[in-house]
SELONU-775008 format. One record per residue: residue in three letters; residue number from 1; chain; x, y, z of N, C-alpha, C in turn. Coordinates in Angstrom, 2 decimals, padded with zeros to 5 digits. Layout:
N
[rec 'ala',NUM,'A',[X,Y,Z],[X,Y,Z],[X,Y,Z]]
...
This chain:
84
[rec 'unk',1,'A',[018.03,-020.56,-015.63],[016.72,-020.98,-015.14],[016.33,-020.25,-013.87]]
[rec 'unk',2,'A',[017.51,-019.68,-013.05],[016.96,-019.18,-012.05],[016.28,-017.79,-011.99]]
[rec 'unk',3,'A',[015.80,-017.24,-013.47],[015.31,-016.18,-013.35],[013.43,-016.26,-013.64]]
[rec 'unk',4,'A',[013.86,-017.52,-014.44],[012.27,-018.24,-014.76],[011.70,-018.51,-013.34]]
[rec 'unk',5,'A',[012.42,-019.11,-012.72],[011.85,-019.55,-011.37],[011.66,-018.46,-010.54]]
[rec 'unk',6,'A',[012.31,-017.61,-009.91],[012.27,-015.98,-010.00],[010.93,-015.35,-010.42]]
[rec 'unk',7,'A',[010.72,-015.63,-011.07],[009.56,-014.55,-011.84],[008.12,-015.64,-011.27]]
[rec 'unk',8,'A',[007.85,-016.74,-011.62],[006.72,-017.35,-011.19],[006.89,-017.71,-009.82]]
[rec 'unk',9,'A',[007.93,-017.53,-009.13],[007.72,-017.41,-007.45],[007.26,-015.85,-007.08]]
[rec 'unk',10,'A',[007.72,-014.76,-007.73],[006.98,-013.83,-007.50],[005.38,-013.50,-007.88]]
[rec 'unk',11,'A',[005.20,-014.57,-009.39],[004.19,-013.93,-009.75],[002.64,-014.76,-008.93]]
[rec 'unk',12,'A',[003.24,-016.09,-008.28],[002.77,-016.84,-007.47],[002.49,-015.89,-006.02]]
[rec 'unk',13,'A',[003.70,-015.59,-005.51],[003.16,-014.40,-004.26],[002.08,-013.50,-004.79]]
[rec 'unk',14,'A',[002.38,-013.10,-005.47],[001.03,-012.15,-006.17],[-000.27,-012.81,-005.87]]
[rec 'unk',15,'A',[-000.49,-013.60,-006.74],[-001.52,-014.26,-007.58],[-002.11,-014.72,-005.48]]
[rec 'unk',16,'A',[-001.67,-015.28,-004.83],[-002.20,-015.32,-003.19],[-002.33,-014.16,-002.55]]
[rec 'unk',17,'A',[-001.67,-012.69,-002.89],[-002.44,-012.04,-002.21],[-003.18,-011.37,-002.87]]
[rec 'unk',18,'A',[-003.32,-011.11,-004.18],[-004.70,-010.72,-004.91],[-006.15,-011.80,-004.72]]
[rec 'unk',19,'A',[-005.73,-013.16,-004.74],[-007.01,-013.43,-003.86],[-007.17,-013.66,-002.85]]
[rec 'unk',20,'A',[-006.52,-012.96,-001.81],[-006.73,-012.86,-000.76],[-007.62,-011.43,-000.69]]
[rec 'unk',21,'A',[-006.88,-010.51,-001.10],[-007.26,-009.13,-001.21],[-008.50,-008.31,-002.22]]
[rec 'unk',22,'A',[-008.14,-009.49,-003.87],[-008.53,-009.08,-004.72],[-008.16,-007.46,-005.39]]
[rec 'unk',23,'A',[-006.77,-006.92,-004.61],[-006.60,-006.14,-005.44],[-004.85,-006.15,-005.24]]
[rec 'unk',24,'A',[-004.45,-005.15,-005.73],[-002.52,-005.23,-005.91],[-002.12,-004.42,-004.11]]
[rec 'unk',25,'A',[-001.20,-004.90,-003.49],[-000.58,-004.41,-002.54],[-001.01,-002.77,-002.82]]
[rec 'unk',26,'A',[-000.86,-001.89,-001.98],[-000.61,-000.40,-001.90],[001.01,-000.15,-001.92]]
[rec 'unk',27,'A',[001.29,001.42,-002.53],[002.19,001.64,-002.35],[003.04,001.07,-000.47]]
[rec 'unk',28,'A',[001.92,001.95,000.00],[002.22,002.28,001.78],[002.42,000.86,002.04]]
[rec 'unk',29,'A',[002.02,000.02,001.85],[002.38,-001.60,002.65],[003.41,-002.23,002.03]]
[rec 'unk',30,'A',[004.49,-001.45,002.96],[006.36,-001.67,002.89],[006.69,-003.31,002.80]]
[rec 'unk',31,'A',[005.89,-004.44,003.47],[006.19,-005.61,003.30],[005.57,-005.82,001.68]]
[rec 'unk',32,'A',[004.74,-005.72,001.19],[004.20,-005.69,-000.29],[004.72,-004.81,-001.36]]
[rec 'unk',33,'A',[006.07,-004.18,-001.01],[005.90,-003.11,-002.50],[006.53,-004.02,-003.07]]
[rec 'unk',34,'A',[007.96,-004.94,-003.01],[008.48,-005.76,-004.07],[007.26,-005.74,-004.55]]
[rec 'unk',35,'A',[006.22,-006.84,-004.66],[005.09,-007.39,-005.30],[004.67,-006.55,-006.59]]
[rec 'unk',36,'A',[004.41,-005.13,-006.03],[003.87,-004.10,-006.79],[004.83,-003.81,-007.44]]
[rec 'unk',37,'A',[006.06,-003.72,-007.26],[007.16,-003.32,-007.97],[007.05,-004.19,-009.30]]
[rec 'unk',38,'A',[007.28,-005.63,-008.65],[007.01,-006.58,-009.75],[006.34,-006.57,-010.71]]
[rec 'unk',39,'A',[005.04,-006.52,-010.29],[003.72,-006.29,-011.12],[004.10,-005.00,-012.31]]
[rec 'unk',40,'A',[004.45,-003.83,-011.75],[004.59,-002.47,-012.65],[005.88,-002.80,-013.61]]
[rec 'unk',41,'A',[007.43,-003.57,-013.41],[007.81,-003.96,-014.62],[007.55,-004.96,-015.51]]
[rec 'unk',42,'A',[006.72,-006.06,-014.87],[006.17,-006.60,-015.82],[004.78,-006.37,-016.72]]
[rec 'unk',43,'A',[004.21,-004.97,-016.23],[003.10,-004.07,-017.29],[004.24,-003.47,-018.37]]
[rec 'unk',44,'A',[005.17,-002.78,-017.74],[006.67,-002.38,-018.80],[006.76,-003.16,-020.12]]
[rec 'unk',45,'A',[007.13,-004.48,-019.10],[007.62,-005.44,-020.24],[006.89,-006.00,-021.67]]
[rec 'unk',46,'A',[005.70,-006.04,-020.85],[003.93,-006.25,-021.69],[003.87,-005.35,-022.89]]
[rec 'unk',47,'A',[004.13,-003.88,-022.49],[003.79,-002.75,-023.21],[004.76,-002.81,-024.57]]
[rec 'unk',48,'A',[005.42,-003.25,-024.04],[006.78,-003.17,-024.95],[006.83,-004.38,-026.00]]
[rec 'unk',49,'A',[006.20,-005.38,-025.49],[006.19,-006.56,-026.18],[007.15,-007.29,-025.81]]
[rec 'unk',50,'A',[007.61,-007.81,-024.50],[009.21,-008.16,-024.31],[008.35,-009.43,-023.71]]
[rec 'unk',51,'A',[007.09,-009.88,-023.07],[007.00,-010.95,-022.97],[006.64,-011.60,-023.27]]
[rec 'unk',52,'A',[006.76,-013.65,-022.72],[006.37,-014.07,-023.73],[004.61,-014.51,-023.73]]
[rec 'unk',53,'A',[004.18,-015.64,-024.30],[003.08,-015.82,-024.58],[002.29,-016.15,-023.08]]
[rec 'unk',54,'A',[002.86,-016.49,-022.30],[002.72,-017.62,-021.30],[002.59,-016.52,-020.44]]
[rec 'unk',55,'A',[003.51,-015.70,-020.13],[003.71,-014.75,-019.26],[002.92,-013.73,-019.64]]
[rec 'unk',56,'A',[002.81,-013.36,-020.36],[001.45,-012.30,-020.54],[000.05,-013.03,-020.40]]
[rec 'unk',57,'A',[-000.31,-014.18,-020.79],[-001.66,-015.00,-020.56],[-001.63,-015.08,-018.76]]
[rec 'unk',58,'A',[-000.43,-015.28,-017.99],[-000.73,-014.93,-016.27],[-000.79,-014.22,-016.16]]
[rec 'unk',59,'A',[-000.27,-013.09,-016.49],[-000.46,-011.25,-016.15],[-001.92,-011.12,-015.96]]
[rec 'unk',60,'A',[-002.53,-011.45,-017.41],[-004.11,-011.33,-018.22],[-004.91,-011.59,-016.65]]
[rec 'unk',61,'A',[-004.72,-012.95,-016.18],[-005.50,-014.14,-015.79],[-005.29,-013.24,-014.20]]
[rec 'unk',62,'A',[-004.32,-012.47,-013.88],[-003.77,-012.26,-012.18],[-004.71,-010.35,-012.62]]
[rec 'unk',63,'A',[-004.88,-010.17,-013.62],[-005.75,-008.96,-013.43],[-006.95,-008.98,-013.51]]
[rec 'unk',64,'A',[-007.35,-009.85,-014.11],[-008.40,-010.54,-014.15],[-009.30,-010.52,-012.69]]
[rec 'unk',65,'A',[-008.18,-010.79,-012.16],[-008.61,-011.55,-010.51],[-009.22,-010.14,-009.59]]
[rec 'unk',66,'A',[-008.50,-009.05,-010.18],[-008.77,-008.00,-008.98],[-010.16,-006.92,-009.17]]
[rec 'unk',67,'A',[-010.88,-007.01,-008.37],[-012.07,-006.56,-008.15],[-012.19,-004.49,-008.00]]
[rec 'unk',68,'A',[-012.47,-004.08,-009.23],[-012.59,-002.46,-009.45],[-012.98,-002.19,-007.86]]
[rec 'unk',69,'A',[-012.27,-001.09,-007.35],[-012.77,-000.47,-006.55],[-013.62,001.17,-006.57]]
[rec 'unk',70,'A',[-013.27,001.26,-008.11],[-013.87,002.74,-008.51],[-015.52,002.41,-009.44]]
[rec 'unk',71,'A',[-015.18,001.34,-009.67],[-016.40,001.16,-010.05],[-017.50,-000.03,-010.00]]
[rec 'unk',72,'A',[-017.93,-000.87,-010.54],[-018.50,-002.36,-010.12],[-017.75,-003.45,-010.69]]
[rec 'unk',73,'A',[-017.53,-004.52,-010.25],[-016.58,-005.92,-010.84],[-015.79,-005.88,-011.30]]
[rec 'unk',74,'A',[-014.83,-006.89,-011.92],[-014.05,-007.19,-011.98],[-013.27,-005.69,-013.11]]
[rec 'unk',75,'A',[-012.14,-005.90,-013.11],[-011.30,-005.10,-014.08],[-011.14,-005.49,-014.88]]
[rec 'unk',76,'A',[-011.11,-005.35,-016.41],[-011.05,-005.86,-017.91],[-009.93,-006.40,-017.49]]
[rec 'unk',77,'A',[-009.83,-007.64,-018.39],[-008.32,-008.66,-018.25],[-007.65,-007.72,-019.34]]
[rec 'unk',78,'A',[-007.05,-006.48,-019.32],[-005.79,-006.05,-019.91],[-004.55,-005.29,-019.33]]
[rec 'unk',79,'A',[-003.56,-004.95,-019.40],[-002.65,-004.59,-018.57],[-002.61,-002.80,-019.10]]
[rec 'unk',80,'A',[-003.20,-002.02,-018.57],[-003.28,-000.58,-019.38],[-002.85,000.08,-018.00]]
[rec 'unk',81,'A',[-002.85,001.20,-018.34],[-002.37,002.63,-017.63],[-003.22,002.52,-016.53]]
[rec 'unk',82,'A',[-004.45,002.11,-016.17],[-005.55,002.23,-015.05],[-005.27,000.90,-014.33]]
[rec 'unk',83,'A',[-003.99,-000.08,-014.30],[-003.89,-000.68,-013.54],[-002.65,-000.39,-012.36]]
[rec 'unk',84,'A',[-002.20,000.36,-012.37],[-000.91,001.31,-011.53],[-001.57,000.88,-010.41]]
């Protein structure tokens, strides 16, 4: 169990500073890369099909949240190559 708990305590840090920020940590902000780290194996895991229903519907819902900076609103809720 302690990896379940693990994963939604990280994906919880996330999910507060994307709305705080509305977008994913930067590489450069050394206190935030775990986060991003996080985030990029669990797009891995997505791609692959390794997670489960629950955990990909928060992924969906935490990209959801972050606001395009290249172009206008929000970012399509999917986990693709243009979310790095």
């Amino acid at each position: 169990m302690k990896r379940e708990e693990n994963w939604h305590r990280y994906y919880q840090l996330l999910k507060e500073y994307v709305s705080e920020h509305h977008q994913l940590p930067g590489k450069q902000n050394k206190e935030k890369r775990k986060l991003l780290n996080w985030w990029k194996y669990n797009k891995r895991l997505y791609k692959q099909g390794k997670l489960t229903e629950e955990k990909t519907r928060l992924l969906l819902l935490l990209s959801s949240m972050r606001i395009s900076t290249a172009g206008n609103g929000l970012f399509e809720p999917t986990l693709t190559a243009a979310d790095d």
